[in-house]
C-alpha distance (Angstrom), angle and dihedral (degrees) to the residues before:
residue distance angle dihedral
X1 . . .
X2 4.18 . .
X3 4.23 111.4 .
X4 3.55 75.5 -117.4
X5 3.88 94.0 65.5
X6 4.14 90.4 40.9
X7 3.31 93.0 49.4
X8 3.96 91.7 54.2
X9 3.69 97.0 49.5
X10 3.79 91.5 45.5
X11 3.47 80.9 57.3
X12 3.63 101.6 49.0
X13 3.62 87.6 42.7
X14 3.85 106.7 54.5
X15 4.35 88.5 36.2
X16 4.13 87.6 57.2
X17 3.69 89.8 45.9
X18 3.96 89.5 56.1
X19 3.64 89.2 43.5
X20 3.49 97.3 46.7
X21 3.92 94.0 41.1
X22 3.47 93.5 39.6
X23 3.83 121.0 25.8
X24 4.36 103.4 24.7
X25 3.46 135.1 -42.8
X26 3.90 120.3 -103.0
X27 3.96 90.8 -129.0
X28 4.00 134.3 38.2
X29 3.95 102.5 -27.7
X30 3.93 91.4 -149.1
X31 4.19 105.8 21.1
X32 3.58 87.0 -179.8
X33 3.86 103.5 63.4
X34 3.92 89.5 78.7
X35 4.39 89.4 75.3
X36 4.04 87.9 49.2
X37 3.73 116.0 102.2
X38 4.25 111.0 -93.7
X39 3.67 112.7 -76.0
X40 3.79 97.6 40.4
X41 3.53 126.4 132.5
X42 3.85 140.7 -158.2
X43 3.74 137.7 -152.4
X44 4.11 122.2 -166.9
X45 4.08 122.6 -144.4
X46 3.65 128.2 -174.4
X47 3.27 101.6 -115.5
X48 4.16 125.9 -152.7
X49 3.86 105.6 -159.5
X50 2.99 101.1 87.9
X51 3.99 99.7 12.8
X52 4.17 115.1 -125.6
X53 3.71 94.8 39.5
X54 3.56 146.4 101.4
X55 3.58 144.6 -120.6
X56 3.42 117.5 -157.9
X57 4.11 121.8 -164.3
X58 4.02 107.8 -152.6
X59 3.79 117.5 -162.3
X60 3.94 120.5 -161.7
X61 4.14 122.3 -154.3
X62 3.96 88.2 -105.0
X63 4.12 84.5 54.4
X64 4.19 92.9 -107.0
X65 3.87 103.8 161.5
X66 3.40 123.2 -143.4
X67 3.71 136.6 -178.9
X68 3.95 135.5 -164.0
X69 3.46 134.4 173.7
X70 3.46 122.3 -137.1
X71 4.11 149.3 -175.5
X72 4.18 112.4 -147.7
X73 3.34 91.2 -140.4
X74 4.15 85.4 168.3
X75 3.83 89.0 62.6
X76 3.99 95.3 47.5
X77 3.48 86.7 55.3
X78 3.49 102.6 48.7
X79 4.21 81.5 44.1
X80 3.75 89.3 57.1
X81 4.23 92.3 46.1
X82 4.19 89.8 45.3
X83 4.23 83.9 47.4
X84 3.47 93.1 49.9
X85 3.80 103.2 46.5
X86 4.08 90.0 43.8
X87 3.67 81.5 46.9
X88 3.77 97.5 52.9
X89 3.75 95.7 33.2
X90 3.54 85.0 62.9
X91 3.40 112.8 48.6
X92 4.43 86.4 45.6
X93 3.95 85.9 55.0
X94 4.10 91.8 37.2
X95 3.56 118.4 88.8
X96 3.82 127.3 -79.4
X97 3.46 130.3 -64.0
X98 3.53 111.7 -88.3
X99 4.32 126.1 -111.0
X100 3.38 115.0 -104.2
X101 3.55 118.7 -79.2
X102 4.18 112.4 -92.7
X103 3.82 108.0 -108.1
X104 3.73 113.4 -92.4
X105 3.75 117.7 -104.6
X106 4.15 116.6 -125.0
X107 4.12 75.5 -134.2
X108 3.71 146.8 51.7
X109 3.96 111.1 -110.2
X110 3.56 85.1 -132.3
X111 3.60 99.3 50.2
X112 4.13 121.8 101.0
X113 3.58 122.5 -104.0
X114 3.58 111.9 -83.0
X115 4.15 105.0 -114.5
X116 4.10 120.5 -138.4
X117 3.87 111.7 -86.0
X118 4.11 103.9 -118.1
X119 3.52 82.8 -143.0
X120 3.94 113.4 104.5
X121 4.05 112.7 -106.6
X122 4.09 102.0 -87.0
X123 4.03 93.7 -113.2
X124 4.22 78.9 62.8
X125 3.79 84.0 63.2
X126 3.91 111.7 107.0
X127 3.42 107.5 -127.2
X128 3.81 99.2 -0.3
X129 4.06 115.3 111.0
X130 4.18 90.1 12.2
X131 3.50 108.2 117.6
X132 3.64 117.0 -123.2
X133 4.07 104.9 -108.6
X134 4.05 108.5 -138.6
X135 3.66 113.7 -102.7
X136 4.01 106.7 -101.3
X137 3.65 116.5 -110.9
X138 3.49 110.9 -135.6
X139 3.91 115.0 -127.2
X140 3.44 100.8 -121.8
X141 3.79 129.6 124.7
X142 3.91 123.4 -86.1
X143 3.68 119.9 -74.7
X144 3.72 118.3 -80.8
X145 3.87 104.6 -79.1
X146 3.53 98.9 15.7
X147 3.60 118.9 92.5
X148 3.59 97.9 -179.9
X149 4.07 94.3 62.1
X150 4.10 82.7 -127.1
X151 4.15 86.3 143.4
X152 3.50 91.8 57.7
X153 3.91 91.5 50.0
X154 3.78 90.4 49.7
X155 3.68 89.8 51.4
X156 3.32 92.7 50.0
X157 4.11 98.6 44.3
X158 3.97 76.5 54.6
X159 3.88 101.3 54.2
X160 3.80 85.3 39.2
X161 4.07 95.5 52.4
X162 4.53 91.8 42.6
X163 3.87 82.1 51.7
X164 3.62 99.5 55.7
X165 3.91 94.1 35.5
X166 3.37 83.0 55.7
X167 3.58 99.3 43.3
X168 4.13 80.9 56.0
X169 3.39 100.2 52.8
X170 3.66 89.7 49.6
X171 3.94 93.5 58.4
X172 3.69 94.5 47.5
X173 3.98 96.4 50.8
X174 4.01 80.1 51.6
X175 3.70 95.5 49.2
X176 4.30 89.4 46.8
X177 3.95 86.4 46.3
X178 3.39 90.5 -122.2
């Protein structure tokens, strides 16, 4: 459906729900005054608590006063059918559907040609964009007093961590330019 066409049927829509809330529903203003004894009448309110409903005031032959709130439920339907076929009607009779939009530029027509960085491309970098090669662990047996070799894994957690600090610190001094 066009915006055209949506923004019809919204229209329809939320102007029949005033007019039903508000002014008189399409349908039977009080649909429960037919189980009231004969000679009973009924008188329908917009009411505001909650908003889109009802209240309807029933008076019996003996003058008993009744009241019930209610939601026309009929009438929103009938709203949502008359939005729709507005809707659709519209956007058949509307114009054609559009082309699909041009792709979108990375830049403004307007804006200057972009000049060549004299920096060097990044992979021209020493050090930058290499990945940092674990340190080897020698083959040798466990440190003296330690069966489980857990020095040598320390030592090695520490070469590995001062590598990739330093591995860090080189890539932000390159991306300062310093």
């Amino acid at each position: 459906m066009s915006r055209q066409g949506l923004r019809a049927g919204a229209a329809i829509l939320v102007l029949g729900l005033l007019f039903v809330w508000l002014v008189r529903p399409v349908g039977n203003a009080c649909p429960d005054v037919d189980r009231l004894p004969a000679g009973s009448a009924g008188s329908s309110a917009p009411s505001f608590a909650p908003p889109l409903t009802r209240t309807c005031t029933y008076t019996t032959p003996d003058g008993t006063q009744a009241r019930k709130r209610y939601v026309p439920l009929l009438d929103l339907v009938a709203l949502l059918f008359a939005a729709g076929v507005v809707g659709g009607a519209i956007a058949m009779v509307g114009p054609g559907r559009r082309a699909a939009p041009a792709p979108r530029q990375s830049e403004p027509r307007w804006a200057a040609p972009r000049e060549r960085s004299p920096l060097p491309e990044p992979e021209a970098w020493p050090g930058v964009g290499a990945e940092p090669q674990p340190p080897a662990v020698s083959a040798r047996s466990p440190a003296a007093g330690d069966e489980d070799g857990r020095a040598t894994r320390d030592a090695a957690r520490r070469e590995r961590d001062a590598a990739e600090r330093a591995r860090a610190r080189r890539e932000r001094e390159a991306r300062r330019g310093g």
